[in-house]
N, C-alpha and C positions, 0 to 999 in steps of 0.2 A: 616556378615549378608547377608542373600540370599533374596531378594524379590521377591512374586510371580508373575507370567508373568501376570496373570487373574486379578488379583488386580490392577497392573501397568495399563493394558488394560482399567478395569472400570476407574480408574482415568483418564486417557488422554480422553476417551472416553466423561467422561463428563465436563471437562472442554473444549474441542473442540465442543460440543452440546452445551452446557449452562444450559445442565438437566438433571438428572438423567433418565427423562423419556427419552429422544432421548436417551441418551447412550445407554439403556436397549434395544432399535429397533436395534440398528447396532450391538449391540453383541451379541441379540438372548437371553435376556435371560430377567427374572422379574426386576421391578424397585427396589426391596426390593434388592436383588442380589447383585445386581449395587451400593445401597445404605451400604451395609454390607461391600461386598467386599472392599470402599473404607475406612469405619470403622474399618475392621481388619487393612488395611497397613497405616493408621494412629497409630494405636496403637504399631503397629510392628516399626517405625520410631520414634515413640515418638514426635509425631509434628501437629500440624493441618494443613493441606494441601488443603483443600476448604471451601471456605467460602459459605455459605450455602441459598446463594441471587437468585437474579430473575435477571440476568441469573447469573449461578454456576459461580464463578472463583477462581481462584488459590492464597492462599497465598504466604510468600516470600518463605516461603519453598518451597511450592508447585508449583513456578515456576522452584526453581532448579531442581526440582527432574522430573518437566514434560519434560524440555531441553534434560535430558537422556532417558526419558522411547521416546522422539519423533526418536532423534539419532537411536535411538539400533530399533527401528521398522523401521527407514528407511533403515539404512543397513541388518536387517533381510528379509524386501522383497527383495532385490537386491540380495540378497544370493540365497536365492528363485527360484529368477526367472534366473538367469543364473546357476544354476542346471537344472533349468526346473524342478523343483520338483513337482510345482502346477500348475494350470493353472486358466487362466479368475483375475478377479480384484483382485482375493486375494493374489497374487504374484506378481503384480501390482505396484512399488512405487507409493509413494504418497508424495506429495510434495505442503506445504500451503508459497505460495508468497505473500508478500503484494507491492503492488505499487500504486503509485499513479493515479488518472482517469489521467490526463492528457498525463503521458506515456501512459494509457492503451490506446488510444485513438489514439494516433499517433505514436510512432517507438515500443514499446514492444512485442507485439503481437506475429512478424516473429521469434521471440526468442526460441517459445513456441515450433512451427511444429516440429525441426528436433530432440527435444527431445522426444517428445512423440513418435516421429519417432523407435529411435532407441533404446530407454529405455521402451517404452509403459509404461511413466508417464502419473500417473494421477496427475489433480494439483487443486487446492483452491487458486483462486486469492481471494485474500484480500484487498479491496480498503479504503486505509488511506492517508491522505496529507504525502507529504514529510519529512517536518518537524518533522511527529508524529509516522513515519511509524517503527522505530528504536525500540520502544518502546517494539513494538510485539516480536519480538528477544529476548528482556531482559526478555518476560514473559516466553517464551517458545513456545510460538503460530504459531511460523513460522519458515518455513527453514530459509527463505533469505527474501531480501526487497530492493527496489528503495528507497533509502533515502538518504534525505539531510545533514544527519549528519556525516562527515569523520571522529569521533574518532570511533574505533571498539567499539563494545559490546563486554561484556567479553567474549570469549569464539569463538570469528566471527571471521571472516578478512575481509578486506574492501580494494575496487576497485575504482577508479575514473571513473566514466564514461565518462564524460565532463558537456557540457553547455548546457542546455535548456535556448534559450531567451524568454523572455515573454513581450510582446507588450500591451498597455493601449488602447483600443479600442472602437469604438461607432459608431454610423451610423450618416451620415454627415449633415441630421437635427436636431440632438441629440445635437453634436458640435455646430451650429449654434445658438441653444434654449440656451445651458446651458453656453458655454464659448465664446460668439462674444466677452466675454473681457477679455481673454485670460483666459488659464490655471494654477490657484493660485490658493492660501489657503481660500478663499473668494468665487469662483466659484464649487470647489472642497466639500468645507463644504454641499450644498446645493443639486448639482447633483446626484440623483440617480447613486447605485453604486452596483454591483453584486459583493456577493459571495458566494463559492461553500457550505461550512457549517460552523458550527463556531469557527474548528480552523483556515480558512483558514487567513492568514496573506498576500498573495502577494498584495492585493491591498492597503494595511496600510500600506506597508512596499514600494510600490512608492509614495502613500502620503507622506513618510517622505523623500523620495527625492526631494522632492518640498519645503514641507516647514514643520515647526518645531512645529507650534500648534498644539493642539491635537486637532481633529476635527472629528466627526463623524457623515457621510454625511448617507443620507438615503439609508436603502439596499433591495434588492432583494436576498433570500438565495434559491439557483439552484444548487442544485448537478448534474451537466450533466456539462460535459466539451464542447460537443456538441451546448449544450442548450447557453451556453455562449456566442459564437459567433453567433447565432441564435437570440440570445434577442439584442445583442447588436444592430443587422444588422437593429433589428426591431425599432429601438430608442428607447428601453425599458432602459435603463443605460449603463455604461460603464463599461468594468470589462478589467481584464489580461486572453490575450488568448495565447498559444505558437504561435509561429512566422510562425511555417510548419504550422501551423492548420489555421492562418490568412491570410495567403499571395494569396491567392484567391481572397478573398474576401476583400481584401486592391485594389486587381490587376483591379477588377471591379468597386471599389469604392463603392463596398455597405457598408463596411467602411473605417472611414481613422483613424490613432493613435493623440492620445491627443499631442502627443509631438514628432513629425517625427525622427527617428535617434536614437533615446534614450532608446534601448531595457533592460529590467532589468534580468539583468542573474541569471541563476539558478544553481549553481554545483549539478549534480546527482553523488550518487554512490549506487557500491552493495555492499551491505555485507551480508556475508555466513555464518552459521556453519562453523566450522573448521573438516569439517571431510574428511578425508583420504577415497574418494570415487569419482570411474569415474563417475559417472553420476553429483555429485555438480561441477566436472573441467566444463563438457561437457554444463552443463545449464550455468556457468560463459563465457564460452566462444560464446555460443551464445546469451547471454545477451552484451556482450561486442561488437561482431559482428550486432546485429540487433540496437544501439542505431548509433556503425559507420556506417554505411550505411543508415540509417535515412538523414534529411537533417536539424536536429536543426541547429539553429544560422546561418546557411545558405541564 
């Protein structure tokens, strides 16, 4: 069975939009189109491949079959473009990462320059908790991902990168108001407590370093890893900030940690596509190189 490259195209297109109508803008063509073409190569597979929601997504099948059509477009621009066959974005790799704000935010970033540099990738950062971020992979969504899950996705391979630590922090008449008697299951239940959305787990998850109740203290929900340190500073509550991103403002004492010493570490890793391609060596190794020369846990 040969499937057609236009049809393949409409489909990635709009599960990457979440709509037929975007698809139909990036590929220049009517919504009806977009909508057809994704109907014949359903019928041609014999499967339903989108589910047909606010926004579009992929069923199970529809995520296998997006993991290939994403593959063979990535190595397709790379062919491309070391011919020099095309020129401008459309020979262009393209490449959708997902990582975490908090990498984004402090070591990731210098990862990005010397690819773009010398691949003239384009990229789609994708921001998902660590935790959650693996998931994108199993759907198809993504090249690669900062994630905290070390068994590979099928189909991946998986790096260690090391230790992000993450520090419990608060501004030091925050500390004063909510724990003069100490930090326990009793002061904790009550204290205003930041987190980023609502998968995020690191602050539950030093809760249960403390202690064993189930407690659920009042929250503040701040998507900004910035923002975090920023409220805390302000004795707005106390939340998990990485340790590079603290230690300023530890050094100054606009805050100080709930528990001096006692960092809760985080293992990072990457995991890739498996594909037989210099440019995913070249982003792994500048992903490996910009987290070592970072100064986590440091």
């Amino acid at each position: 069975m040969r499937l057609d490259t236009a049809q393949l195209a409409a489909f990635a297109a709009a599960v990457h939009h979440g709509s037929f109508e975007a698809a139909a803008g990036e590929l220049h063509v009517t919504r009806s189109a977009v909508s057809q073409r994704v109907k014949t190569l359903e019928e041609r597979v014999g499967q339903v491949l989108l589910r047909r929601s606010t926004p579009v997504e992929a069923t199970a099948a529809g995520e296998a079959l997006l993991r290939y059509v994403q593959q063979a477009q990535l190595l397709e621009q790379q062919a491309l473009k070391q011919m020099g066959a095309t020129a401008g974005s459309e020979a262009a790799p393209k490449l959708s990462i997902v990582v975490n704000a908090d990498s984004l935010s402090t070591w990731f970033l210098p990862a990005l320059a010397p690819i773009s540099e010398r691949h003239g990738a384009l990229f789609n950062l994708i921001v998902e908790d660590q935790d959650h971020s693996a998931e994108l992979l199993r759907q198809g969504r993504a090249h690669a991902a900062v994630t905290a899950e070390p068994q590979a996705v099928q189909g991946c391979r998986v790096q260690t990168l090391g230790t992000m630590n993450y520090l419990a922090v608060c501004s030091p008449a925050f500390m004063q108001r909510w724990f003069a008697g100490g930090v326990n299951a009793d002061s904790l239940a009550v204290a205003p407590m930041l987190v980023f959305n609502a998968k995020d787990d690191l602050q539950h998850r030093y809760l249960r370093t403390i202690t064993r109740r189930r407690i659920a203290p009042p929250q503040h929900r701040v998507p900004s890893s910035t923002a975090f340190l920023d409220l805390a500073g302000m004795g707005m509550a106390w939340g998990m900030v990485p340790e590079a991103m603290a230690r300023e403002a530890l050094r100054t004492g606009r805050v100080v940690e709930l528990q001096p010493g006692q960092p809760l570490p985080v293992t990072l890793h990457w995991q890739t596509w498996k594909l037989q391609s210099e440019l995913m060596r070249d982003l792994a190794a500048a992903v490996r190189q910009a987290f070592g020369a970072s100064d986590q846990g440091r």
